[in-house]
Structures are given as C-alpha cells and as structure tokens.
MDTraj code that builds the backbone (N, CA, C; nanometers):
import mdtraj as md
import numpy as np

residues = "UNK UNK UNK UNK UNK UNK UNK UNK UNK UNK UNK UNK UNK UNK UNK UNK UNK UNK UNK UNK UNK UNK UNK UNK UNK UNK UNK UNK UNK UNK UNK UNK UNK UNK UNK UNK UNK UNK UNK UNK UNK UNK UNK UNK UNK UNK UNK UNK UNK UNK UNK UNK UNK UNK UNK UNK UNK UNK UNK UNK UNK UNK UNK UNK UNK UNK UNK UNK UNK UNK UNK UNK UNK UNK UNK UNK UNK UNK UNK UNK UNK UNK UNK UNK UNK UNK UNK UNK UNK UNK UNK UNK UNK UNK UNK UNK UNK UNK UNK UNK UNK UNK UNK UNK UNK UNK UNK UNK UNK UNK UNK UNK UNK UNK UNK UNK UNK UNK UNK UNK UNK UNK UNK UNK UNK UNK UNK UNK UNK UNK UNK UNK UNK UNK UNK UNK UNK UNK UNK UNK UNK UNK UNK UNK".split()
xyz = np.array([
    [7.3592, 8.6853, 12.7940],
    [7.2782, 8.7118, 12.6774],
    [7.2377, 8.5796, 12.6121],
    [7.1135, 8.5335, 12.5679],
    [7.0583, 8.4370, 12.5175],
    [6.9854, 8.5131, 12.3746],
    [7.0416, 8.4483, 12.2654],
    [7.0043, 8.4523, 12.0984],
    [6.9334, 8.3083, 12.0803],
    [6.8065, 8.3684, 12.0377],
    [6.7371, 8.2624, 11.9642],
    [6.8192, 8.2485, 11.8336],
    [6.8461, 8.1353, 11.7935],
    [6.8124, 8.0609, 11.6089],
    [6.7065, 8.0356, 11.5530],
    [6.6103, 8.0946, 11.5315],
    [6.5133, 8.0206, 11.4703],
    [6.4653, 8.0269, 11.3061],
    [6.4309, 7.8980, 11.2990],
    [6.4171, 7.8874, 11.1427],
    [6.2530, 7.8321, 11.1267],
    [6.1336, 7.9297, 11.0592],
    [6.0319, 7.8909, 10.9952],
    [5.9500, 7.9117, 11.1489],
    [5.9499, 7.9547, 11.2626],
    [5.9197, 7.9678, 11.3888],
    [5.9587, 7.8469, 11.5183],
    [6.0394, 7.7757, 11.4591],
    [6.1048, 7.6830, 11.5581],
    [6.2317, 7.7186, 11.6029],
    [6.2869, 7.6837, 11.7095],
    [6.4145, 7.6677, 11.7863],
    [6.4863, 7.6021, 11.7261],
    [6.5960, 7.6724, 11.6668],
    [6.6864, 7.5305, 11.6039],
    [6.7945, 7.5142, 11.7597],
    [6.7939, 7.6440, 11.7994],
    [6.9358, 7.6398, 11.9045],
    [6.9139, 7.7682, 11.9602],
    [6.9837, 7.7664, 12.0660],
    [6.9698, 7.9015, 12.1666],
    [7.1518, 7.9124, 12.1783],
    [7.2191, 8.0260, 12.1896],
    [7.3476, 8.0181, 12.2343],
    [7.3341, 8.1177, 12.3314],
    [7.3974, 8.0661, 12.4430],
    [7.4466, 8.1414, 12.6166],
    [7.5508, 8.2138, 12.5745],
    [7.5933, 8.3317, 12.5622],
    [7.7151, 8.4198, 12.6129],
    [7.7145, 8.3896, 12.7383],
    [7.7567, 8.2995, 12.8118],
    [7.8199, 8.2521, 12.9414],
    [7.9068, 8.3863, 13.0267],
    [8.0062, 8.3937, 12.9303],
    [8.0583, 8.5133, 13.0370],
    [7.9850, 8.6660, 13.0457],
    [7.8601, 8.6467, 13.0081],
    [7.7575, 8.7743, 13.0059],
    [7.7055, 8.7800, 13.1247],
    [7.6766, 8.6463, 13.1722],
    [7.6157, 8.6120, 13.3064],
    [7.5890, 8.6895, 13.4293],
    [7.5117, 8.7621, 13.4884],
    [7.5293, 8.8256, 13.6133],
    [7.4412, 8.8225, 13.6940],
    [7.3391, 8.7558, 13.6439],
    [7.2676, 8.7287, 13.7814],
    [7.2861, 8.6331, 13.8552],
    [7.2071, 8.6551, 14.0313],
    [7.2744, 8.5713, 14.0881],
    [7.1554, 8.4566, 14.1197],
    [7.2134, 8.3083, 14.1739],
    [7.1066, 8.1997, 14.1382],
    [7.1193, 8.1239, 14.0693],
    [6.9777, 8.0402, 14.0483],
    [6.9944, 7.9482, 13.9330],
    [6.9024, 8.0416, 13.8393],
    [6.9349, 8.0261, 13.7371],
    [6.9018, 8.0928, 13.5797],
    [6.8637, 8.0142, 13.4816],
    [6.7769, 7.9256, 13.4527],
    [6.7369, 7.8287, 13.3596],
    [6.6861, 7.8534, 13.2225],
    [6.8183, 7.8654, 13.1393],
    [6.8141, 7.9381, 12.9858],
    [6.6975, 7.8485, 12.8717],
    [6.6867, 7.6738, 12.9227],
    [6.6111, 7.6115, 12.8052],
    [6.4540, 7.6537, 12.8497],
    [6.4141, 7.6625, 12.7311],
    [6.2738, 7.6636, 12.7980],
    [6.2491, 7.5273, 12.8564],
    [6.0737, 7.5315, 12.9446],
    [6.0783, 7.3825, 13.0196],
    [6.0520, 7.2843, 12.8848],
    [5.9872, 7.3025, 12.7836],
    [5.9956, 7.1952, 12.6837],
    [6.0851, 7.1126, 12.5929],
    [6.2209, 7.1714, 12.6366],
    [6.3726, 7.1429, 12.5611],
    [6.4010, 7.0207, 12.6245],
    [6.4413, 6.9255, 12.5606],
    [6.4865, 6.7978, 12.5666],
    [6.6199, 6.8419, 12.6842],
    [6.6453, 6.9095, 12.6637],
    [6.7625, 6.9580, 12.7575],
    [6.7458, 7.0523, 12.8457],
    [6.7437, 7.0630, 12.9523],
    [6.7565, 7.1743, 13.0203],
    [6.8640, 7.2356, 13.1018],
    [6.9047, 7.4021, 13.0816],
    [7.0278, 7.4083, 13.0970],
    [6.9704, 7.5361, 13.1554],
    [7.0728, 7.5558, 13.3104],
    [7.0846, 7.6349, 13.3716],
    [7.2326, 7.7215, 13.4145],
    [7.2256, 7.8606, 13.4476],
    [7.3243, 7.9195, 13.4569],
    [7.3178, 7.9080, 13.6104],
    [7.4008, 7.9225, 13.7235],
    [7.4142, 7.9462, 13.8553],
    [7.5727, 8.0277, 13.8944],
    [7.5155, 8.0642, 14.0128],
    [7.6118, 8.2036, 14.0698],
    [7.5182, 8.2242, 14.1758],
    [7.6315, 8.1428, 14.2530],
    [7.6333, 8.1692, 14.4138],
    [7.7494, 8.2250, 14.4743],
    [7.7221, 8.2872, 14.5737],
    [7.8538, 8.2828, 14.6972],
    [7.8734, 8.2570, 14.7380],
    [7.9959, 8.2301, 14.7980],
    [8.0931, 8.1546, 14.8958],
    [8.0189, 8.0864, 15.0311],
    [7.9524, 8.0035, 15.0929],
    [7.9008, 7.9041, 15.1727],
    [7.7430, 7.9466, 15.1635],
    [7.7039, 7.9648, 15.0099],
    [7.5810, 7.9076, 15.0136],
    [7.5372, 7.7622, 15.0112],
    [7.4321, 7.7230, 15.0876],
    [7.3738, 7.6011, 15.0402],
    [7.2850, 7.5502, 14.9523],
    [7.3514, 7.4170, 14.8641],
    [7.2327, 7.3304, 14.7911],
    [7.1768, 7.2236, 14.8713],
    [7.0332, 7.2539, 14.9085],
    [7.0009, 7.1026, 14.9636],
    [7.0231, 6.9785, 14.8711],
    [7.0245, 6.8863, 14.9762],
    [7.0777, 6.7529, 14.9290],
    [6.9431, 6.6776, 14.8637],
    [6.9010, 6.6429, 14.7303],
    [6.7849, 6.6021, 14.6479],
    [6.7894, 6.4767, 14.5552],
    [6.7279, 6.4571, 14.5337],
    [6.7204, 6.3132, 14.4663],
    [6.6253, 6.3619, 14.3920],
    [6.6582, 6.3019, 14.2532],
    [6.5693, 6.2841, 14.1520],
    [6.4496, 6.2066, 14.1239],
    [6.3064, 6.2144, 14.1303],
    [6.2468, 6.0943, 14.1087],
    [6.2557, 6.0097, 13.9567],
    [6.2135, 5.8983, 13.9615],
    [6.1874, 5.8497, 13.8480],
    [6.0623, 5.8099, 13.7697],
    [6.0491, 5.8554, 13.6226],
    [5.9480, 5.8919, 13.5893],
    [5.9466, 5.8880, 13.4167],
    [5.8880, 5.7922, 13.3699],
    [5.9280, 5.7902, 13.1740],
    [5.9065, 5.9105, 13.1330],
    [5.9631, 5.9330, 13.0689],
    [5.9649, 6.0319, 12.9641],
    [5.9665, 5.9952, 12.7923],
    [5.9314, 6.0855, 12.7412],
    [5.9298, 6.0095, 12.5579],
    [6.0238, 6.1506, 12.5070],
    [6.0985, 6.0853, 12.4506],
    [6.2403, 6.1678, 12.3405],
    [6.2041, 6.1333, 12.2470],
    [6.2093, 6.2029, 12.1189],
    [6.2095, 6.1499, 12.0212],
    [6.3156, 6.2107, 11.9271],
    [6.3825, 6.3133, 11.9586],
    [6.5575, 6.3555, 11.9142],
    [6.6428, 6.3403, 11.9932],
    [6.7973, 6.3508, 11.9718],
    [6.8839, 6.3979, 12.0521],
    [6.8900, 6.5348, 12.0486],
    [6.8853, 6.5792, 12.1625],
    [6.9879, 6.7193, 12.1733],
    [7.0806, 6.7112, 12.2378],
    [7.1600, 6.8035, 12.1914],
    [7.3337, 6.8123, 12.2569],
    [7.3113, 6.9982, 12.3141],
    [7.4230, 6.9752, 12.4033],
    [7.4384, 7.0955, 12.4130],
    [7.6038, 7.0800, 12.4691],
    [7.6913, 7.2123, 12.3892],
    [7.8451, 7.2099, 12.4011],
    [7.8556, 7.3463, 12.4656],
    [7.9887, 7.3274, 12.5169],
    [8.0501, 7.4355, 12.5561],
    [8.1828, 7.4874, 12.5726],
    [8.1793, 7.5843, 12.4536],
    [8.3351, 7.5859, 12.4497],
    [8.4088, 7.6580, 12.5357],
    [8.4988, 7.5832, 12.5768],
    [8.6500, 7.6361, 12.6920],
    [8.7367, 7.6788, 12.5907],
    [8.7607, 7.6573, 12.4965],
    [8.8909, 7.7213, 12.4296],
    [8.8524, 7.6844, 12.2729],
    [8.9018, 7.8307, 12.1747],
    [8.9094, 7.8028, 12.0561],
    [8.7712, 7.8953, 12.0022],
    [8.7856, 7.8331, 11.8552],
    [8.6247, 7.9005, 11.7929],
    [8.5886, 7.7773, 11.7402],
    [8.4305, 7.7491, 11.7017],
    [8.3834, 7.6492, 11.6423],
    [8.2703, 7.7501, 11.5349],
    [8.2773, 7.6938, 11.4097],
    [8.1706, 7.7824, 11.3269],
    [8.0721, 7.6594, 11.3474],
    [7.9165, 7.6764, 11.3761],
    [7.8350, 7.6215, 11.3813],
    [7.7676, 7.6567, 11.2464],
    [7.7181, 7.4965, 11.1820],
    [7.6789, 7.5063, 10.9987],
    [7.5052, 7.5331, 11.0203],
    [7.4008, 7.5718, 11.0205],
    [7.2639, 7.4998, 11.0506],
    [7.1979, 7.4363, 10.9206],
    [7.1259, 7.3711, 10.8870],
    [7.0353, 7.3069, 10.8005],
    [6.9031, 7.2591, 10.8635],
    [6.8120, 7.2386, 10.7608],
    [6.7154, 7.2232, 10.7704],
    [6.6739, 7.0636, 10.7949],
    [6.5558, 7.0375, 10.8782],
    [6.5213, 6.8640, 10.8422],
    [6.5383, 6.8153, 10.6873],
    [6.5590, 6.8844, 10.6041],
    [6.5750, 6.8450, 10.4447],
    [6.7215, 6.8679, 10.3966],
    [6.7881, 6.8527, 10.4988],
    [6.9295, 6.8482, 10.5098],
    [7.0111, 7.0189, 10.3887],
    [6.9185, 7.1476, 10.4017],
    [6.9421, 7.2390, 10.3358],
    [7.0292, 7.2976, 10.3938],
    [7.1297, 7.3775, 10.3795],
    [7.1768, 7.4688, 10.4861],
    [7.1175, 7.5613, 10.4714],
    [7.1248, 7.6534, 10.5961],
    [7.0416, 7.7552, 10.5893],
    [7.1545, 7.8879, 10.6465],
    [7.2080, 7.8718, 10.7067],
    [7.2981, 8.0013, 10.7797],
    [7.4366, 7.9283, 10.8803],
    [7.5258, 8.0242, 10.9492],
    [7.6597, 7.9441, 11.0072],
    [7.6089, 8.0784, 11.1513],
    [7.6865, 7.9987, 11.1988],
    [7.7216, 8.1267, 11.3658],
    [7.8455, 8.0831, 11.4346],
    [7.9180, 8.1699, 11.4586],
    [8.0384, 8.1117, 11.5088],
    [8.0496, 8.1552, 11.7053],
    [8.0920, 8.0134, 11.7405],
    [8.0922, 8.0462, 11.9055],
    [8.2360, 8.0557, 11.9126],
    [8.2571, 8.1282, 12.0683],
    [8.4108, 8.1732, 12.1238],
    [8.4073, 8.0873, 12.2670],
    [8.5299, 8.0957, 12.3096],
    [8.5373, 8.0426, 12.4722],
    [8.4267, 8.1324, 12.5637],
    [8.3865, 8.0141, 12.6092],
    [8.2599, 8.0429, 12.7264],
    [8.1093, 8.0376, 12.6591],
    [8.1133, 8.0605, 12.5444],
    [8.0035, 8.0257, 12.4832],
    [7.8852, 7.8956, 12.4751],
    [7.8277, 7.8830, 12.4987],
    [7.7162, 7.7482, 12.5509],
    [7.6192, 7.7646, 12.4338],
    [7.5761, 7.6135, 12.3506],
    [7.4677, 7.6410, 12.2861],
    [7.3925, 7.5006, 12.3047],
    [7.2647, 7.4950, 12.2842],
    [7.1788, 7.3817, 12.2870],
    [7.1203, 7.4105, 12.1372],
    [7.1147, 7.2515, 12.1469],
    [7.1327, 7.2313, 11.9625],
    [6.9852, 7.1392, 11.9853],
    [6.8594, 7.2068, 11.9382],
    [6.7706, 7.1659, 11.9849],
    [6.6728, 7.0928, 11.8715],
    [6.6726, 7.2016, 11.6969],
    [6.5625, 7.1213, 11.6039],
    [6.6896, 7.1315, 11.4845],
    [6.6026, 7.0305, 11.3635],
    [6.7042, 7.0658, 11.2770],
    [6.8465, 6.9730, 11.2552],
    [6.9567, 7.0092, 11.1475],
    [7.0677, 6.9597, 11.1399],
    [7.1600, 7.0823, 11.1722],
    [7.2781, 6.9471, 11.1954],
    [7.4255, 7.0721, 11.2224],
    [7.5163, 7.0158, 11.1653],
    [7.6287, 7.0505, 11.1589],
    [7.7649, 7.0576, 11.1415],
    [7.8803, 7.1583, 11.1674],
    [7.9285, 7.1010, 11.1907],
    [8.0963, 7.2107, 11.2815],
    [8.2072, 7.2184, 11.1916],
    [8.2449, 7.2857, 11.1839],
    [8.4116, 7.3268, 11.1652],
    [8.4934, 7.4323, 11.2361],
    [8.5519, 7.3169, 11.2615],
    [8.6989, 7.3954, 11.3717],
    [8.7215, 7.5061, 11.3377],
    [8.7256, 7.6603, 11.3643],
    [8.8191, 7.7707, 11.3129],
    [8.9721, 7.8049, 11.3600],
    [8.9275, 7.7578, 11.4935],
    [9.0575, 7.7873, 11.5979],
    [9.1370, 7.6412, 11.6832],
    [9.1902, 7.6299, 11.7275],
    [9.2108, 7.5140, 11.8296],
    [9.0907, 7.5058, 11.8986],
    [9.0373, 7.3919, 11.9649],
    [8.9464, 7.3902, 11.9894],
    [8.9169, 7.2653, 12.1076],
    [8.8638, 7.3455, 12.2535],
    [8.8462, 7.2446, 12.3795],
    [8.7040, 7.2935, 12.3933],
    [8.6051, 7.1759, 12.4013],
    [8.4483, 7.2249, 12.3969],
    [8.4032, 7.0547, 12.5055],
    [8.2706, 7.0967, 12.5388],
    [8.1982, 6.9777, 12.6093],
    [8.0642, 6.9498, 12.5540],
    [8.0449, 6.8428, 12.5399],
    [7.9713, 6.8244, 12.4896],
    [7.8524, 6.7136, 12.5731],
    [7.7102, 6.7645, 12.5955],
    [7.6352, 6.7044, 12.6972],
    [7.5341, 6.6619, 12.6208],
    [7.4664, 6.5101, 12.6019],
    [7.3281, 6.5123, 12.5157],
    [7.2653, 6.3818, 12.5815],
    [7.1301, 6.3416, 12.5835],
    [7.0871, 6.2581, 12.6075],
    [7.1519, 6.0758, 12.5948],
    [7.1198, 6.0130, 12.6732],
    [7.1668, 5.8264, 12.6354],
    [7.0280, 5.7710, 12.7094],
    [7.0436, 5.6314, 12.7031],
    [7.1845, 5.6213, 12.6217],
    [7.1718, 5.6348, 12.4975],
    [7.2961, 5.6331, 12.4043],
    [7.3377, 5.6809, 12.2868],
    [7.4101, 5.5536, 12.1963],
    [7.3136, 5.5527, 12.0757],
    [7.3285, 5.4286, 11.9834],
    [7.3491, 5.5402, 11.8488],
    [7.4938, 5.5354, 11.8018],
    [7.5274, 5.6392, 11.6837],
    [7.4025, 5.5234, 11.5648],
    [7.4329, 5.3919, 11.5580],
    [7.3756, 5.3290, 11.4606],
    [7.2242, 5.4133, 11.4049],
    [7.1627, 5.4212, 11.5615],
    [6.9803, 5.4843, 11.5521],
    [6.9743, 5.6043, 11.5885],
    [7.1206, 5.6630, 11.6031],
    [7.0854, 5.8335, 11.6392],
    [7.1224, 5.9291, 11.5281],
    [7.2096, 5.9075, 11.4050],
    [7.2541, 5.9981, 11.3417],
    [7.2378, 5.9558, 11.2174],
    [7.2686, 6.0864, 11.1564],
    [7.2544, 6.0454, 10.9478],
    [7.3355, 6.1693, 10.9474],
    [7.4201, 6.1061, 10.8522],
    [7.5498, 6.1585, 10.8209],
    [7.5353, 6.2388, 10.6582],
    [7.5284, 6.3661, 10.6220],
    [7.5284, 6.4556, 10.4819],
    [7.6554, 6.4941, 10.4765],
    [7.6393, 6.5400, 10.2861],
    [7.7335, 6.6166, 10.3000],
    [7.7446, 6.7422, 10.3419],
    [7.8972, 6.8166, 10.3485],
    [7.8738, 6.9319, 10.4249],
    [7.8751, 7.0629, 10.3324],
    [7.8594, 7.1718, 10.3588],
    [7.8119, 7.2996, 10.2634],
    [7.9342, 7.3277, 10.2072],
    [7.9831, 7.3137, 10.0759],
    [8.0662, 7.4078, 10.0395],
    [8.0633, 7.5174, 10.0892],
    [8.1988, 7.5573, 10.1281],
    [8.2655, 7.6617, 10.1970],
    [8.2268, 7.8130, 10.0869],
    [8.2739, 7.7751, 9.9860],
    [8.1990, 7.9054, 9.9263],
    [8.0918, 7.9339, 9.9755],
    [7.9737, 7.8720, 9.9971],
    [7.8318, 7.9254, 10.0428],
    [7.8486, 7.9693, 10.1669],
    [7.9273, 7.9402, 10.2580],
    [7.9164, 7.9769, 10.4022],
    [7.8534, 8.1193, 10.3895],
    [7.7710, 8.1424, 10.4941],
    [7.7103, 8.2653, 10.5208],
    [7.6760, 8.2933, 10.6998],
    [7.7882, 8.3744, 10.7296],
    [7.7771, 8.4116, 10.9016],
    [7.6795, 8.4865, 10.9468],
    [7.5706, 8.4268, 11.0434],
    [7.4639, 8.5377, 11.0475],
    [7.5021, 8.5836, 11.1859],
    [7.4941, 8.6953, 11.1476],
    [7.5449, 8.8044, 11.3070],
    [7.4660, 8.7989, 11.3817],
])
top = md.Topology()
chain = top.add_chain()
for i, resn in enumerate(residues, 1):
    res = top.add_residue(resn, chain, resSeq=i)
    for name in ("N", "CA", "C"):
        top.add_atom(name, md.element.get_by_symbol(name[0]), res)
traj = md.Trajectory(xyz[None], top)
C-alpha cells in the first residue's frame, strides 16, 4: 500500500507498507520525477538480474531527499511546511518505508528504534540543513 502526504498539491512524502507487498518483480513506488527512486522487488528462487552498469550523466538536485526504513520500533514523523509551520504527524511501524520528498520534517522516537536511512551525497550538513524548533507536543496531531 502506498499513501500519498500531500500538502497544498505537492508530495511532501509517500510511505510503503512494505509488508503489504505482493506483487511479483520490480515495483517502482517513486514517481520518475523523485529525487529518489525507490523500488519494491520479489523474485524467486534462481531468478536472474542481468549484470548492468550505470551510465554517467549530470543531473541537477536542488534538495535532499532521504528515504528510511524502519526494521524495528515506531518513529512519529512531524511534517511542516517550507515556512517551517507544522502541519500534521504520521507514525511508521517495522517494515514501513517512506521517502521524504518536499517540505520539512522532524522525528521522535516512540518506541526503540532500528531504521535506514538512504539520501543523496555527497552530503555537506553545513549546506544541506536548517535546524527549527520542534512542535510542542501538545499540538501534535496524528493524521490517519
């Protein structure tokens, strides 16, 4: 199952229910314009991947995206706006995958917590991030 986030008609984030998964193949959840692209696969036992090489070819970024995935625990995901507003929370479980695509975030741990985390480099925190404060917890608001 794939849930859009969207805020004002943009993508802030897509989250994978990973263990929803059943088709078989490759399954390519970002759209092709996502700084990231992330695919689901499910093969059987002595299928083949041909052997491929990537060409090389510039590309222009002009955000990071990340995309995590949690193995263990809960993480409440915060969202905000480019005007650093919050706007809503969503909380992921083990197996859960999200690409964190427009927009701001912030996390808080709910549970113990083992997640991966994949995003573009290289990676200069100095020119990649701006650091807010985070939403009082009173405001939290979980959107289902």
């Amino acid at each position: 199952m794939i849930e859009k986030i969207i805020y004002k008609k943009k993508i802030l984030a897509l989250v994978v229910r990973t263990n929803k998964n059943t088709k078989s193949g490759v399954n390519f959840v970002s759209p092709t314009n996502f700084g990231q692209q992330v695919g689901l696969m499910r093969h059987k036992k002595n299928h083949f991947i041909e052997p491929h090489i990537h060409k090389k070819y510039s590309r222009k970024v002009f955000t990071t995206s990340e995309v995590l995935l949690i193995k263990k625990g809960l993480l409440r995901v915060d969202f905000y706006n480019n005007k650093k507003k919050y706007l809503f929370s969503k909380v992921l479980k083990k197996n859960d995958l999200i690409i964190l695509n427009e927009g701001a975030h912030g996390f808080k741990i709910q549970k113990n917590l083992e997640m991966i985390e994949v995003k573009q480099g290289p990676y200069k925190l100095s020119k990649d991030k701006v650091r807010f404060k985070k939403i009082d917890e009173n405001k939290v608001k979980i959107k289902k």
